[in-house]
C-alpha positions as CSV (number, residue, x, y, z in Angstrom):
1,X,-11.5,18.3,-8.7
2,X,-9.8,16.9,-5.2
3,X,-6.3,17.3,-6.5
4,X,-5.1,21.0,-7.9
5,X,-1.4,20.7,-9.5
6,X,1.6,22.9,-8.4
7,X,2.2,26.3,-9.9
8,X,3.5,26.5,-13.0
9,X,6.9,28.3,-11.1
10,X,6.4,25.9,-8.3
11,X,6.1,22.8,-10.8
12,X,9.2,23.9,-12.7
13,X,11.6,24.4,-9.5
14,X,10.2,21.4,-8.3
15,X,11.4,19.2,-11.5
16,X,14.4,20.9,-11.9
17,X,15.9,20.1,-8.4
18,X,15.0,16.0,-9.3
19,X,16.6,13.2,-10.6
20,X,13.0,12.0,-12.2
21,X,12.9,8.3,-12.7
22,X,10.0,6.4,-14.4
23,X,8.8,2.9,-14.0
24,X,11.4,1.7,-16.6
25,X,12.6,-1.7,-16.6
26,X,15.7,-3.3,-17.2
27,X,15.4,-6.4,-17.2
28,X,14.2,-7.5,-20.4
29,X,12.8,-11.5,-19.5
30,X,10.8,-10.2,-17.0
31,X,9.3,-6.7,-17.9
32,X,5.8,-6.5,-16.7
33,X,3.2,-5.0,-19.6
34,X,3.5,-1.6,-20.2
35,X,0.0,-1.1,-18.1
36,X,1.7,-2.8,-15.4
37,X,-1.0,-5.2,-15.6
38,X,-0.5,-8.8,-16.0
39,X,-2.8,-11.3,-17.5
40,X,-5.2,-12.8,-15.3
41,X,-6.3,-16.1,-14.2
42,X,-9.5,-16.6,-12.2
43,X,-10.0,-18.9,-9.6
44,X,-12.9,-21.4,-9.5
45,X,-13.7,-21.8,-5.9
46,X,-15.1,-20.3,-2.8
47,X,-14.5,-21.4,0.2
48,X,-17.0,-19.5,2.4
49,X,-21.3,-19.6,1.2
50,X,-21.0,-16.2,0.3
51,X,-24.2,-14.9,-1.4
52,X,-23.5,-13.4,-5.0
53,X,-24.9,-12.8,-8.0
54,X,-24.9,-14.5,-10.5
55,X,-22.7,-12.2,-12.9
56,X,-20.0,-12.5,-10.2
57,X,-20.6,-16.0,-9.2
58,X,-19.5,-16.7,-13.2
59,X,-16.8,-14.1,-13.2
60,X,-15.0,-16.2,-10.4
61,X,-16.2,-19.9,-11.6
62,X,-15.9,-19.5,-15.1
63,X,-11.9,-20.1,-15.0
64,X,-9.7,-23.1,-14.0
65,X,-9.1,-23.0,-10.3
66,X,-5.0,-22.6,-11.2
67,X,-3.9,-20.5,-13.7
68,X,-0.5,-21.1,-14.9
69,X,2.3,-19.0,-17.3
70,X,4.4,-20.6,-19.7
71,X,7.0,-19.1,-17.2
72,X,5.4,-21.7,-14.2
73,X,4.2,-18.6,-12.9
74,X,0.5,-19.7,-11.4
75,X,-2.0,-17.4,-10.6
76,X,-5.4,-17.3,-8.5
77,X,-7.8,-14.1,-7.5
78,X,-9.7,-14.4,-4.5
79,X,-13.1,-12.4,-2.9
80,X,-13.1,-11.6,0.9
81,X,-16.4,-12.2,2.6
82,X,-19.1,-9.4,1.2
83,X,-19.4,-6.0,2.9
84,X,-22.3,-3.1,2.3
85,X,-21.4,0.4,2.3
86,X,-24.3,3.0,2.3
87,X,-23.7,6.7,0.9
88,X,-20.8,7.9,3.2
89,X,-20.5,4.7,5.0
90,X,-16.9,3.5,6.4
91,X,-15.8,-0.2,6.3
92,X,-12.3,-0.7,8.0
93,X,-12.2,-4.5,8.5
94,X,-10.0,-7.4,8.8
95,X,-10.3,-11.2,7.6
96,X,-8.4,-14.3,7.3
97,X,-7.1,-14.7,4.1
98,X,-7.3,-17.1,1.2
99,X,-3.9,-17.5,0.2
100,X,-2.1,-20.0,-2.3
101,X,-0.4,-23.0,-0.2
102,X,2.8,-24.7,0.0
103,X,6.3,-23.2,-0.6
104,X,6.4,-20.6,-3.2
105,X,7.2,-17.4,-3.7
106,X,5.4,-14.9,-4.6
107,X,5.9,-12.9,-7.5
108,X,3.0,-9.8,-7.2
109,X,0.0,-9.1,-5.4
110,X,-2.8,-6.6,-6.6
111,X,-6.2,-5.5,-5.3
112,X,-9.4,-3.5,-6.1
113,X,-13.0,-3.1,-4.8
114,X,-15.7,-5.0,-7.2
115,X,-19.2,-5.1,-6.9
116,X,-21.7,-8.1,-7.3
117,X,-21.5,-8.1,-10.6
118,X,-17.8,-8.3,-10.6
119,X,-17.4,-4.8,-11.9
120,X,-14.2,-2.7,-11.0
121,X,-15.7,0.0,-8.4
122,X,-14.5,3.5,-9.3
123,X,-12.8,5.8,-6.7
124,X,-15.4,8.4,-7.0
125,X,-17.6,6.0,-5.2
126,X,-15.9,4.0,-2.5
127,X,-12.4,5.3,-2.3
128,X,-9.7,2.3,-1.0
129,X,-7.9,4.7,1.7
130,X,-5.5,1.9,2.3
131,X,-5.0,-2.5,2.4
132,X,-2.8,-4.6,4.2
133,X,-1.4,-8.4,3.9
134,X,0.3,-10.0,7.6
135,X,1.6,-12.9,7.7
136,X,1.7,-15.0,10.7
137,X,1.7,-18.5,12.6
138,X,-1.3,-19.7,14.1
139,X,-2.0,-23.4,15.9
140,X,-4.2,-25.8,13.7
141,X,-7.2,-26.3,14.8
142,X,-7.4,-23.4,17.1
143,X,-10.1,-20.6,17.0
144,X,-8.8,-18.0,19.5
145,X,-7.1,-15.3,17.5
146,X,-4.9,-14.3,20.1
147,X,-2.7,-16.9,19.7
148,X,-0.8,-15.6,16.7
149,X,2.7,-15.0,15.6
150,X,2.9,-12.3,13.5
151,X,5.8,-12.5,11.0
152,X,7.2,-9.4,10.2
153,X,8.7,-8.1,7.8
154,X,12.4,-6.9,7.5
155,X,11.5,-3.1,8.0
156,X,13.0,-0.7,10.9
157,X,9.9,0.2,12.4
158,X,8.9,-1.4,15.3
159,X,5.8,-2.3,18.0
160,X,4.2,-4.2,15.3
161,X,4.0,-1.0,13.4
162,X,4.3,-1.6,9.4
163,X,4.9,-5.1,9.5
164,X,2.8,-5.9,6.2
165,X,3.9,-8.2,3.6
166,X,2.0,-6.2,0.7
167,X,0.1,-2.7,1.3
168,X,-1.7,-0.6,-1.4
169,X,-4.5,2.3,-1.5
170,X,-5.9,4.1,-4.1
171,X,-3.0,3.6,-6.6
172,X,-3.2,0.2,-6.8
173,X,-5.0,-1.2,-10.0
174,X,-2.0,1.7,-12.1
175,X,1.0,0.5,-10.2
176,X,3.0,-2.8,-11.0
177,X,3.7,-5.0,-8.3
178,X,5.4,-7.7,-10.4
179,X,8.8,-9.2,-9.1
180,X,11.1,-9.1,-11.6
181,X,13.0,-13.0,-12.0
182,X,14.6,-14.9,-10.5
183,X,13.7,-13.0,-7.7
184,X,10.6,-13.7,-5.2
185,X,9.6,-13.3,-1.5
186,X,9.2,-16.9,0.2
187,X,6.6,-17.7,1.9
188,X,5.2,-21.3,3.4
189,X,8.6,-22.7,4.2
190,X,7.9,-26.2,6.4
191,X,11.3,-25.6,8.1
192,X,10.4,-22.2,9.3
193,X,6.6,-23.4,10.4
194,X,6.7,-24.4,14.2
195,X,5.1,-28.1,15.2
196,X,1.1,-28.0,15.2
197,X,1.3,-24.6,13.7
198,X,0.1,-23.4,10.1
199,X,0.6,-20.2,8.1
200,X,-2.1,-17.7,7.5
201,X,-2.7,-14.5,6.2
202,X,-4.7,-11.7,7.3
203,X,-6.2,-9.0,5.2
204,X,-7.2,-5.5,6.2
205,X,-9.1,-2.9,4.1
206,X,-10.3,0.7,4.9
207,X,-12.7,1.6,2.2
208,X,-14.9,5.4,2.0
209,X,-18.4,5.5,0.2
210,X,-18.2,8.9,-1.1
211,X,-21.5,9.2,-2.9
212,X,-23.3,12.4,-2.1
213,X,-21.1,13.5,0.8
214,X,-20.9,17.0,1.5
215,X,-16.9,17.1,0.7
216,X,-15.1,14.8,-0.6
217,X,-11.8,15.5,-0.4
218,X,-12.1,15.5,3.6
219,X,-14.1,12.5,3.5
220,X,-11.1,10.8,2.1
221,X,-8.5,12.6,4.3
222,X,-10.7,11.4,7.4
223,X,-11.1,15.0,8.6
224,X,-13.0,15.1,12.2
225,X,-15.8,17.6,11.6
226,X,-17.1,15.9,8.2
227,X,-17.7,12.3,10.5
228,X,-18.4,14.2,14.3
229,X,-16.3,12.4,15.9
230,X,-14.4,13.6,19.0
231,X,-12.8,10.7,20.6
232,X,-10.2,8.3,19.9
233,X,-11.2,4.2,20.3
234,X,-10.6,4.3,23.4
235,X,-13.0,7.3,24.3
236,X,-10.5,9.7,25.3
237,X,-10.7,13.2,23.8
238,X,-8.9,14.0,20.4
239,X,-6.4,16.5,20.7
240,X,-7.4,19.8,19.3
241,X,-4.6,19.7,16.6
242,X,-5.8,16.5,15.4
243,X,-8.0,17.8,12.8
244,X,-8.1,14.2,10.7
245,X,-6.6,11.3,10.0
246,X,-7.4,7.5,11.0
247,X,-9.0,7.9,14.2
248,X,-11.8,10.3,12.8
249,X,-12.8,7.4,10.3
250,X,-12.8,3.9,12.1
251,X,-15.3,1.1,10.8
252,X,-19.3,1.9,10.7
253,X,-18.8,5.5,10.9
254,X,-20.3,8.1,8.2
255,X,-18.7,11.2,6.4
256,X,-21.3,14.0,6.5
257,X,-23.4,14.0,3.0
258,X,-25.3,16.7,1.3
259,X,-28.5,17.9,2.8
260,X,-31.6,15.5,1.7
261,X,-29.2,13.4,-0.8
262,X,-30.8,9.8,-0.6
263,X,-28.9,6.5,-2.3
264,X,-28.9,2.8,-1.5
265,X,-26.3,0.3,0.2
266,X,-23.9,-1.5,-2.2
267,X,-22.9,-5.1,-1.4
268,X,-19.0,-5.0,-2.4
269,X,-15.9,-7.5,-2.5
270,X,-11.9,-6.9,-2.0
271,X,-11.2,-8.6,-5.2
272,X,-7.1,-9.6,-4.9
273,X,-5.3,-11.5,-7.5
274,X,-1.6,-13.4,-6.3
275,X,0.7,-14.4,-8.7
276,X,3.0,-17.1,-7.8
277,X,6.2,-19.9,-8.8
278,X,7.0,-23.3,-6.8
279,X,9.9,-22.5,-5.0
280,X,13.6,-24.2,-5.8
281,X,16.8,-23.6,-6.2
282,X,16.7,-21.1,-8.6
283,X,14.7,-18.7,-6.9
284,X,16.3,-15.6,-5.2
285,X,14.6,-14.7,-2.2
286,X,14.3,-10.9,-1.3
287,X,13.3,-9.0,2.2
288,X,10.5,-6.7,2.7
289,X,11.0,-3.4,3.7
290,X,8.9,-0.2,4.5
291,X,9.7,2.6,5.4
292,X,8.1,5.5,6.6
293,X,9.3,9.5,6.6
294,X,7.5,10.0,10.2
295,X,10.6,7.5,11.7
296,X,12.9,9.2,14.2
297,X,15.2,7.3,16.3
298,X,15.9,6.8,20.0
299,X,19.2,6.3,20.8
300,X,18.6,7.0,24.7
301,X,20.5,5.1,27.5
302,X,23.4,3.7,25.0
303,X,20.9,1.0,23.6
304,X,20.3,-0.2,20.2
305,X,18.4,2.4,18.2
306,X,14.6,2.0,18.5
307,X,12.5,3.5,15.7
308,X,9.7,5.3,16.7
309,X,7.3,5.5,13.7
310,X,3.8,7.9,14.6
311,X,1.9,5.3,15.3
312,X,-2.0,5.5,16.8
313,X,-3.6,2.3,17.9
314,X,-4.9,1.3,14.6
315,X,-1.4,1.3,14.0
316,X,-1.7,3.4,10.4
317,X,1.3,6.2,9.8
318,X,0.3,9.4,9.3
319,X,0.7,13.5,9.6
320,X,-0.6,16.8,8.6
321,X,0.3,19.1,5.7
322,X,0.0,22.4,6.7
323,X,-1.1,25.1,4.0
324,X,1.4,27.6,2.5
325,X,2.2,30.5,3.6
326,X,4.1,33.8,2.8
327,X,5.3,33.5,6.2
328,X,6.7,29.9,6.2
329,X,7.6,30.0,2.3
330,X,10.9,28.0,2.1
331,X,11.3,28.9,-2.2
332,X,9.8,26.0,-3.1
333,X,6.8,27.1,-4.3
334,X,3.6,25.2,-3.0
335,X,5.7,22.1,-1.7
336,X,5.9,20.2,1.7
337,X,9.1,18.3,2.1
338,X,9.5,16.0,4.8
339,X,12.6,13.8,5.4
340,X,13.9,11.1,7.3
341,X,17.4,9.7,8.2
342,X,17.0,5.7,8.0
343,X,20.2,4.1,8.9
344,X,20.2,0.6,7.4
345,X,21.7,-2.8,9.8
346,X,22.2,-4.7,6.6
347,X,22.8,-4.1,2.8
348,X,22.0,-5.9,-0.1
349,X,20.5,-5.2,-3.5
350,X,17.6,-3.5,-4.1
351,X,15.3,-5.4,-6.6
352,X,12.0,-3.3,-6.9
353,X,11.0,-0.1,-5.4
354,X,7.8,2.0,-4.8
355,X,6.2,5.0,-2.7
356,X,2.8,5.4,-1.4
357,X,1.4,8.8,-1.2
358,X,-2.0,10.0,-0.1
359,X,-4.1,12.9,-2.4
360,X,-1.4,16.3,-2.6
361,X,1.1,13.7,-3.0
362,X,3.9,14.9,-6.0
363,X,6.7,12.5,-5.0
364,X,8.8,10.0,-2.9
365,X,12.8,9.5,-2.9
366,X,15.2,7.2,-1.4
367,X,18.9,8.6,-1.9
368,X,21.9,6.9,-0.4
369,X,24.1,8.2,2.1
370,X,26.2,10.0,-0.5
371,X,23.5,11.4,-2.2
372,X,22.4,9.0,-5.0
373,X,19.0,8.1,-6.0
374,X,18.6,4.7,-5.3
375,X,14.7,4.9,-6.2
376,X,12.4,7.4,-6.9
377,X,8.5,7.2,-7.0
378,X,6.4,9.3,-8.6
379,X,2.3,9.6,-8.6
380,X,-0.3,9.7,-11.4
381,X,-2.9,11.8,-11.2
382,X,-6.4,11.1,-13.1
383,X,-7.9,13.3,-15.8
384,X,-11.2,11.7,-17.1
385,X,-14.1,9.4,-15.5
386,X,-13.6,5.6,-16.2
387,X,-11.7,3.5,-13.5
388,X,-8.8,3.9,-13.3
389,X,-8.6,7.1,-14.4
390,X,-10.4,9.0,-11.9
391,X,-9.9,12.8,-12.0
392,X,-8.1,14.3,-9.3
393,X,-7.4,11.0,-7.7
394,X,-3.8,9.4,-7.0
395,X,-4.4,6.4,-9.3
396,X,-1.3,5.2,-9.9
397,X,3.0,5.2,-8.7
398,X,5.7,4.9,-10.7
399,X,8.1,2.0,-9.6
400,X,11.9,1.2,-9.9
401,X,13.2,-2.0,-11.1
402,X,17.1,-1.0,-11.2
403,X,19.7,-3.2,-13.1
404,X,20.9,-6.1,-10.6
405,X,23.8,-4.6,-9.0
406,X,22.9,-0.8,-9.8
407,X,20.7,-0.6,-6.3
408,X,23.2,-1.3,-4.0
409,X,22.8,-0.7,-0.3
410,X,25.7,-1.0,2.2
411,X,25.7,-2.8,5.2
412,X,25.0,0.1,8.1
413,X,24.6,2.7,5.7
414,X,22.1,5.9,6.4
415,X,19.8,6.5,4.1
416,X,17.3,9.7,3.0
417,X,13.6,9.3,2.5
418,X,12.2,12.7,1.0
419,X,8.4,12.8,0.8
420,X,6.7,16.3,-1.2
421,X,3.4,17.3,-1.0
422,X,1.7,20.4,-2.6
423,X,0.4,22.2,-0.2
424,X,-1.6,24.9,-1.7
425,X,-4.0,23.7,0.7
426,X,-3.8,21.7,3.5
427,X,-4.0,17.8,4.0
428,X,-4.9,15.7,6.8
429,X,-3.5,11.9,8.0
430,X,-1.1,12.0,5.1
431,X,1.5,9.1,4.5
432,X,4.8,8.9,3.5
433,X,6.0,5.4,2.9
434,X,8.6,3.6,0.9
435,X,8.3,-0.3,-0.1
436,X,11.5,-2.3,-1.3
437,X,12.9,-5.3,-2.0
438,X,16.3,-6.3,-1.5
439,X,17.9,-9.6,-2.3
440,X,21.1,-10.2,0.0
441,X,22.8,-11.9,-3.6
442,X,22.3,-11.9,-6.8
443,X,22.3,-14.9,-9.1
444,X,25.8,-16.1,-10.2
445,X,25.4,-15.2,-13.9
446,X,24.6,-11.5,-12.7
447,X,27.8,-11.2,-10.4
């Protein structure tokens, strides 16, 4: 079991100092499914000769190319270019991304690992540590990827440091990313394209083959000793209080298996589905914002604040969890709290909400400056075998959708992001972020 719950005492204190909120939602036209699963529409073409089986070759062509609600909400799913992964094998890879054209906006985003025959791959096989969507402007009919604008997205932190339109890991096939109407984040506006540029995306993906590794648990927390590896990408040494995280898992390394276990190489896809409406006038755009409880501010030299998010080169957020102890107990039972004070240029309404937590994770808040819960995101832990439901694994978040109007934010106001982990034992290269959505209006009939 990689995940062991609080204490009972622990547990209870824990629940009875929180304002829990579920993934309720208010807004009855555009509810999700209770599963936060909608239905799906496959797309019938591949750009790219990618060699696949059969099985999967139908599961993508059998479908019209456009799916389409009676709501004009379209609908594509889309397979980045084939990777292997042997027994305890590391991909962490980037690729240009398929993406719908034109301007739209989006209404959600989900992803998952398949294999050739188009089968959902379970956790307890090749765990999804973590995906990210950028946006950005490139010239037509240019090769050289360094001549990119990357489009960020409204967040504080900076340095090109969680600028992602959409970012998931191991809860994403339980947790809704719908966008609840009228709402929608636009994308492909011709007036904000320069001349002889185009918009792309760019995908990356960090995915663990944990079959017959010695421990799993540190294989997925990217804990040095299990992958021997001493140096950061640049070849200087680690620190000797980094004892895991991103830089002791890059691409084509290997967590250390059990002695003589033996197993093949798997040929696997990123499978990700977007969901989409032509944009007009009745769409309410909203920003993107993340925000991460490892944020401190600068406010050196009388300038602006700068945000300094703990950032390494492969510019992923992350810290340590130390273990408990009777010395450092803080009458919490087993939990880590970790806060940060995030003041906010400019308001608006927040539209959809969600935390992302690593393994030990038991819950994420955003409270206001006067101390109300504006959002609160809680994990799902699994208790059986199928996917989905992998034991001991984070599978799934709660989100927020509050009533328009209920999730206000005020221009320049400070807000609180708590983060709890059980530490019982300790966890390495946790994170701590928060994704929301804010809409600076609402539509008229909602005012």
């Amino acid at each position: 079991m990689l995940y062991k719950s609080l204490s009972r005492a622990g547990n209870q204190q824990y629940l009875n100092n929180r304002l829990e909120v579920r993934a309720y939602c208010y807004i009855p036209f555009s509810c999700p499914s209770p599963t936060g699963q909608l239905f799906e529409v496959n797309m019938s073409f591949l750009s790219r000769g990618w060699v696949l089986s059969w099985a999967l070759l139908l599961l993508v062509y059998s479908s019209s190319a456009f799916g389409k609600t009676k709501n004009n909400e379209k609908s594509a799913v889309f397979l980045s270019p084939m990777f292997e992964l042997g027994p305890g094998a590391v991909a962490n890879k980037h690729f240009t991304a398929e993406f719908p054209r034109g301007h739209i906006a989006v209404k959600s985003f989900n992803v998952e690992v398949v294999d050739e025959a188009g089968n959902s791959v379970s956790l307890q096989q090749t765990y999804l540590h973590h995906c990210t969507v950028i946006r950005y402007h490139h010239l037509k009919n240019v090769t050289d990827k360094t001549d990119i604008v990357v489009l960020r997205n409204s967040g504080l932190c900076q340095f090109y440091s969680l600028d992602y339109y959409f970012g998931f890991g191991s809860e994403t096939r339980g947790t809704s990313s719908h966008i609840p109407d009228p709402f929608g984040i636009e994308v492909g506006n011709p007036e904000e394209i320069p001349k002889g540029y185009e918009e792309k995306w760019l995908i990356n993906y960090h995915a663990i083959d944990t079959r017959g590794v010695a421990e799993r648990l540190g294989c997925v927390e990217c804990r040095c000793d299990l992958y021997n590896i001493t140096t950061d990408g640049h070849g200087k040494p680690l620190s000797p209080d980094y004892g895991g995280g991103m830089l002791c898992c890059p691409d084509e390394t290997e967590c250390r298996l059990r002695k003589g276990f033996l197993g093949p190489k798997r040929k696997l896809y990123l499978k990700y589905t977007v969901k989409w409406v032509e944009w007009d006038s009745f769409v309410v755009p909203v920003k993107v914002y993340v925000l991460d409880v490892t944020d401190t501010l600068n406010k050196s030299k009388g300038l602006s604040l700068q945000h300094n998010c703990k950032v390494s080169f492969l510019l992923q957020i992350e810290y340590d969890v130390k273990p408990w102890s009777k010395g450092h107990a803080n009458g919490s039972g087993y939990l880590d709290v970790k806060r940060a004070s995030l003041p906010m240029p400019t308001g608006g309404y927040v539209i959809y909400g969600v935390g992302h937590l690593h393994i030990g994770g038991t819950g994420s808040t955003l409270y206001g400056q006067d101390g109300r819960v504006i959002c609160s995101s809680l994990p799902r832990y699994g208790t059986g075998k199928k996917v989905g439901n992998e034991k001991g694994y984070l599978v799934a978040m709660s989100t927020c959708y509050p009533w328009p109007g209920s999730g206000n934010i005020n221009d320049g106001e400070t807000l609180t992001l708590e983060i709890t982990y059980n530490n019982s034992i300790g966890h390495t290269g946790v994170m701590g972020l928060f994704y929301i959505l804010v809409a600076e209006k609402l539509p008229h009939h909602d005012l």
